[in-house]
Each structure stands twice: as structure tokens, then as C-alpha cells.
DODODO-444755 format. One record per residue (C-alpha): x, y, z; residue in three letters. Coordinates in steps of 0.1 Angstrom, whole numbers. Example, Ala and Ser with C-alpha at 12.3 -4.5 7.8 and 13.67 -1.06 7.14 Angstrom:
# residues 2
     x     y     z residu
   123   -45    78    Ala
   137   -11    71    Ser
END
This chain:
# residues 260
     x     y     z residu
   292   396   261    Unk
   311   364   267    Unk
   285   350   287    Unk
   257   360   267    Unk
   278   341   237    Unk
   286   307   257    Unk
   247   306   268    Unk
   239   311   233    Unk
   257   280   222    Unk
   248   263   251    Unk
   215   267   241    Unk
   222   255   204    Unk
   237   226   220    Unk
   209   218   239    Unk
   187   222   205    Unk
   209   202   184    Unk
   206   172   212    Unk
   167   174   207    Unk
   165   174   175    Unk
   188   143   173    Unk
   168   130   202    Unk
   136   133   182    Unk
   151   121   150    Unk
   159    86   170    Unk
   123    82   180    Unk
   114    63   144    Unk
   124    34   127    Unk
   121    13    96    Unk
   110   -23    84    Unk
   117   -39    54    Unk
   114   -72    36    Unk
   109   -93     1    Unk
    81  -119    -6    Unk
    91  -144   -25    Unk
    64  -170   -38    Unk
    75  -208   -33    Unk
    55  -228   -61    Unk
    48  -224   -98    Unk
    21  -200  -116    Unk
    15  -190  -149    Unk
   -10  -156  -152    Unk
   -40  -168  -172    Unk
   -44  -145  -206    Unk
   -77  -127  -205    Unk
  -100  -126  -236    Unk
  -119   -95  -237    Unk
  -151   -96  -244    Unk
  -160   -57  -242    Unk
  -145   -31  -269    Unk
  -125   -60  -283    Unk
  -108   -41  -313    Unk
   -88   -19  -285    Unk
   -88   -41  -254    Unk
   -70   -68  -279    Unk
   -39   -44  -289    Unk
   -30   -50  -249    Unk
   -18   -82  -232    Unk
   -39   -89  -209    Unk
   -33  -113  -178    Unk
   -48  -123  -145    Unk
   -32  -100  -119    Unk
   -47  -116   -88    Unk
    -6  -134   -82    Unk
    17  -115  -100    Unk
    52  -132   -97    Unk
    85  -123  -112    Unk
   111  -144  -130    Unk
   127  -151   -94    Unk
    96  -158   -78    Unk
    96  -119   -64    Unk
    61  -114   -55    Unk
    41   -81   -61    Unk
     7   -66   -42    Unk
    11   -78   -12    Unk
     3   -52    15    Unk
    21   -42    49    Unk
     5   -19    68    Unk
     4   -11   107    Unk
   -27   -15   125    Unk
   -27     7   160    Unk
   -65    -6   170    Unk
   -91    12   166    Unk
   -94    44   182    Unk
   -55    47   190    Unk
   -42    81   167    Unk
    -3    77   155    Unk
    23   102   158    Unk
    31   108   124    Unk
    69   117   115    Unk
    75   154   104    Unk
    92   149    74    Unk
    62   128    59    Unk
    35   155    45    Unk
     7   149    22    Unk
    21   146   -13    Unk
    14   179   -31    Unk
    -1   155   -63    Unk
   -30   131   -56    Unk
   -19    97   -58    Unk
   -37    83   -94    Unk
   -60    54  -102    Unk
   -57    50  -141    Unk
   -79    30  -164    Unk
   -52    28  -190    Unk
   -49    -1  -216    Unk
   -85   -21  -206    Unk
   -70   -25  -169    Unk
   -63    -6  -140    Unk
   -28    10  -129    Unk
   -10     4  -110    Unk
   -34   -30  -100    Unk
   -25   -23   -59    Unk
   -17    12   -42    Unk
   -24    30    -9    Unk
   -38    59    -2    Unk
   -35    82    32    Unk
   -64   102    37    Unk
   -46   134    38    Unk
   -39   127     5    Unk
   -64   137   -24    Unk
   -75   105   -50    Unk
   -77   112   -86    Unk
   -97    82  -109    Unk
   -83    87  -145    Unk
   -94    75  -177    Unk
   -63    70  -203    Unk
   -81    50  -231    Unk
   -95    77  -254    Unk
  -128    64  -268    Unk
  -136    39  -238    Unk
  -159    45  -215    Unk
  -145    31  -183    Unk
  -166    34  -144    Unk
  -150    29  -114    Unk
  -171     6   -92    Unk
  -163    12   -53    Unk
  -190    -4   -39    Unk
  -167   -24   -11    Unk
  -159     6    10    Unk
  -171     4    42    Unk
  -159    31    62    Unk
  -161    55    35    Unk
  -189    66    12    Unk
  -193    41   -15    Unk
  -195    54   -53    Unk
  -200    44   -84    Unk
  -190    68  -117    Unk
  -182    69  -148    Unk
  -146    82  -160    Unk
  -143    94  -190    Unk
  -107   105  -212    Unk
  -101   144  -200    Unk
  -122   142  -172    Unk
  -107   127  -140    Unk
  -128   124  -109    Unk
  -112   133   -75    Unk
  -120   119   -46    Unk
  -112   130    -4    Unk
  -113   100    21    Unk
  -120   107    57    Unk
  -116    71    70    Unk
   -96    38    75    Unk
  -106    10    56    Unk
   -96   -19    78    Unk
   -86   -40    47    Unk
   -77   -27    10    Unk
  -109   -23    -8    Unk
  -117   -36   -42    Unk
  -125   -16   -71    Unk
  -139   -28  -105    Unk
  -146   -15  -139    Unk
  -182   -33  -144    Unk
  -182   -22  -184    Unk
  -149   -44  -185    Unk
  -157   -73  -156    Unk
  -119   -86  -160    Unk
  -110   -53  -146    Unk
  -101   -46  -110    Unk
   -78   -32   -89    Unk
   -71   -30   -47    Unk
   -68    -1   -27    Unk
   -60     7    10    Unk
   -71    35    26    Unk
   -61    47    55    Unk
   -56    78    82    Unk
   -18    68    87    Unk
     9    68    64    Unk
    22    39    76    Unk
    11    11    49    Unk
    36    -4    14    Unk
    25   -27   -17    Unk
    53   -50   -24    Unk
    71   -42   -58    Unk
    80   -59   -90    Unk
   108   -70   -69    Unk
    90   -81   -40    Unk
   104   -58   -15    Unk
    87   -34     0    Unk
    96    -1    30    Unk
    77    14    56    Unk
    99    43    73    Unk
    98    68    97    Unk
    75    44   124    Unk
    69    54   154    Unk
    94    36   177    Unk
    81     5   198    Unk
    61   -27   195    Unk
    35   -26   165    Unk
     8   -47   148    Unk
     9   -48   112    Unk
   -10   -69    92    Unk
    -2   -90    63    Unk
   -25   -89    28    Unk
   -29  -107    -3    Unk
   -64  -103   -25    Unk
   -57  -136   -33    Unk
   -64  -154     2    Unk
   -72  -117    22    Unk
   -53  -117    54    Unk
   -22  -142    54    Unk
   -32  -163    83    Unk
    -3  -184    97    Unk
    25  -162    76    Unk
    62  -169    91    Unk
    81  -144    94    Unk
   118  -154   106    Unk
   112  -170   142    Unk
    73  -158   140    Unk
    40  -162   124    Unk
    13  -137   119    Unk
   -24  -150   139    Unk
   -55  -156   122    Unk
   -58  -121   112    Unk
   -25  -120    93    Unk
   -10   -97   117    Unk
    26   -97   139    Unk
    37   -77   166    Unk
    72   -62   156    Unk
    93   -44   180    Unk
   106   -11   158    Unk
   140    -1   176    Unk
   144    40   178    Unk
   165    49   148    Unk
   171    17   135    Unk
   156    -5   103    Unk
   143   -41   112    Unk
   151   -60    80    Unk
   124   -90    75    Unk
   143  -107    52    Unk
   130  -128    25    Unk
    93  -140    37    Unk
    83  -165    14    Unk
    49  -171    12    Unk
    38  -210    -7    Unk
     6  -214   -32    Unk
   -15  -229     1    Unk
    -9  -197    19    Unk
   -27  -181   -13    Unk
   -52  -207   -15    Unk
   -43  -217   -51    Unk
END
């Protein structure tokens, strides 16, 4: 009985070391743009359903830029090549809610997201009494669409593909509207917050390409990034120690790198 016991716990032992082995397989990277230079969003006029549109400010989104100069919608995401299949970690599982596109207030939120394909999309419409469509004629990898949304009646979508860039989608009733979205069959993508910061965890460890994204200037050719700079595609390799995070620091990004 004895043995049977210490082989028993040998045997959790030897469980307990594999799980932590596995566990130390993925890492993290993080970091915060910052924008060097001056801008001031541009209020939009609208010129559609002008008695509602009005009641909501209104700005240019394309560089959104906080009091510090934290900038927002700028997207990370790895790029393994084409054809090359990711282990994904197990603890990341398609969200049990599709992730939501809302025409709310004569604009789209939130303006920049990601989407994994094993998660559903839902398009909403939350201005009751505006007839919105959403415009998603940039796909390329996907079937392209072009709906109506109505208040009450969202429309769901399934992707099946990688977009190799985020995609832009537009209202064409109100042509101020658009948003950006980035499809792809990994989960391994972020939109920099309000704050500028922005987390990809649970990366397989090893050396990875991940690109570098603005929909002001498309990929961010030249970007430094501590010692390095992204190439002309606005991608860097970065080496993802096994249970470690790589902190990027503050990567600040100047109006030339935007083209503005």
C-alpha cells in the first residue's frame, strides 16, 4: 500500500512539473504610444439626420490623442506568415458574447476593435429612428457585405479568415462615419487604449513578427521601438521569453510617422 501511495504522488509530482512546464511556454508584451506633436480633432458637421446627429459631438477620429499625448487605435498584432497555424494558449477560448460593432450616437463604437474568427460579430444599431448600413466592402479575405442595421435588429456575422490588415467599415447614409476592424484566425492582436497602452498575453514563446498599424498612415514604416525599428511593412521581430512579459516601453510615434 505504501508503494502504491509514493507512486501515486510521484506521479502527481510529475503532473504538477508539466503543468508548470507548459504554463512557462507563453509570454507577454506590452507598451504605450505616445504621439510627439500637436493635434486638435476637427468637429464634424453633419449633414444627414441633422436634428439627432447634432445632439452628439462629433470629431474626427482618424488620431485620437489624450491630454498626455496617450495615443489610441493603434494596432499590434502578430503575423506568423501565411500558412504557419499558432498554438493558441488554453486558457484563451472564444468569448461566450460576440464582440459588438455599434452605430450609436451618428458614429461607430468603439471606432477600432479586433475580432478572432472563432468569435461571432454582432453589427448593432443604437440610434432609434436612424437608419444606419454597415459598408464592408474592404474585406478581402472574407466575403464582403453591405446591410442595413436597423434599432432591434442586429446583424451577426462568422469570419473564416485573416484579414492581413484591419479593414475599414463605413456607414455610407452618414459618410463621416467609419470604423476599423481586424480580423483574424489568432487571438493574438490589441488596439491601444485611451491610455495608450495596450497587452497581448499568453504568446507562444520565441521570436515573432508583429506588425504595427495606424489608419492614419497604414503600416508604421520605420517605427522605433527601444534599440529597433519596424521594416517597411511596419513589422519587428520580438523575441517572447517563456513566462516572462517584454515591456516596450513608451513608443512614441511623431505627426511624420502619421503623415500629418
Amino acid at each position: 500500500m505504501m508503494k502504491r501511495l509514493t507512486s501515486i504522488a510521484a506521479l502527481a509530482v510529475v503532473m504538477t512539473v508539466g503543468t508548470t512546464a507548459v504554463a512557462a511556454d507563453w509570454g507577454t508584451i506590452k507598451g504605450k504610444f505616445v504621439f510627439k506633436g500637436d493635434v486638435k480633432p476637427e468637429k464634424i458637421v453633419p449633414n444627414k439626420d441633422t436634428e439627432y446627429c447634432s445632439k452628439h459631438e462629433l470629431v474626427d477620429e482618424s488620431v485620437v490623442v489624450g491630454d498626455g499625448g496617450e495615443l489610441s487605435n493603434v494596432f499590434v498584432y502578430l503575423n506568423p506568415g501565411r500558412g504557419k497555424k499558432l498554438d493558441v494558449h488554453p486558457d484563451i477560448k472564444p468569448a461566450a458574447e460576440p464582440r459588438i460593432l455599434d452605430n450609436k450616437g451618428c458614429r461607430f463604437e468603439p471606432h477600432a476593435m479586433t475580432v478572432w474568427t472563432a468569435d461571432k460579430f454582432e453589427i448593432r444599431n443604437s440610434d432609434d429612428g436612424i437608419g444606419h448600413n454597415t459598408n464592408a466592402s474592404m474585406l478581402f479575405a472574407n466575403p464582403k457585405f453591405n446591410e442595413q442595421v436597423t434599432n432591434g435588429a442586429p446583424i451577426m456575422k462568422q469570419f473564416t479568415k485573416s484579414e492581413s490588415y484591419p479593414s475599414k467599415v463605413a456607414c455610407n447614409v452618414h459618410p463621416w462615419m467609419n470604423a476599423y476592424v481586424l480580423i483574424r484566425d489568432n487571438p493574438y492582436m490589441a488596439v491601444s487604449a485611451a491610455d495608450g497602452s495596450f497587452e497581448i498575453a499568453n504568446i507562444p514563446a520565441g521570436k515573432h513578427d508583429f506588425a504595427f498599424w495606424h489608419e492614419a498612415k497604414g503600416n508604421l514604416k520605420d517605427l522605433k521601438v527601444g534599440k529597433d525599428k519596424a521594416d517597411r511593412k511596419g513589422q519587428l521581430e520580438i523575441d517572447v521569453p517563456a513566462g516572462k512579459t517584454v515591456d516596450l516601453g513608451v513608443i512614441e510615434i511623431t505627426p511624420a510617422l502619421l503623415g500629418k
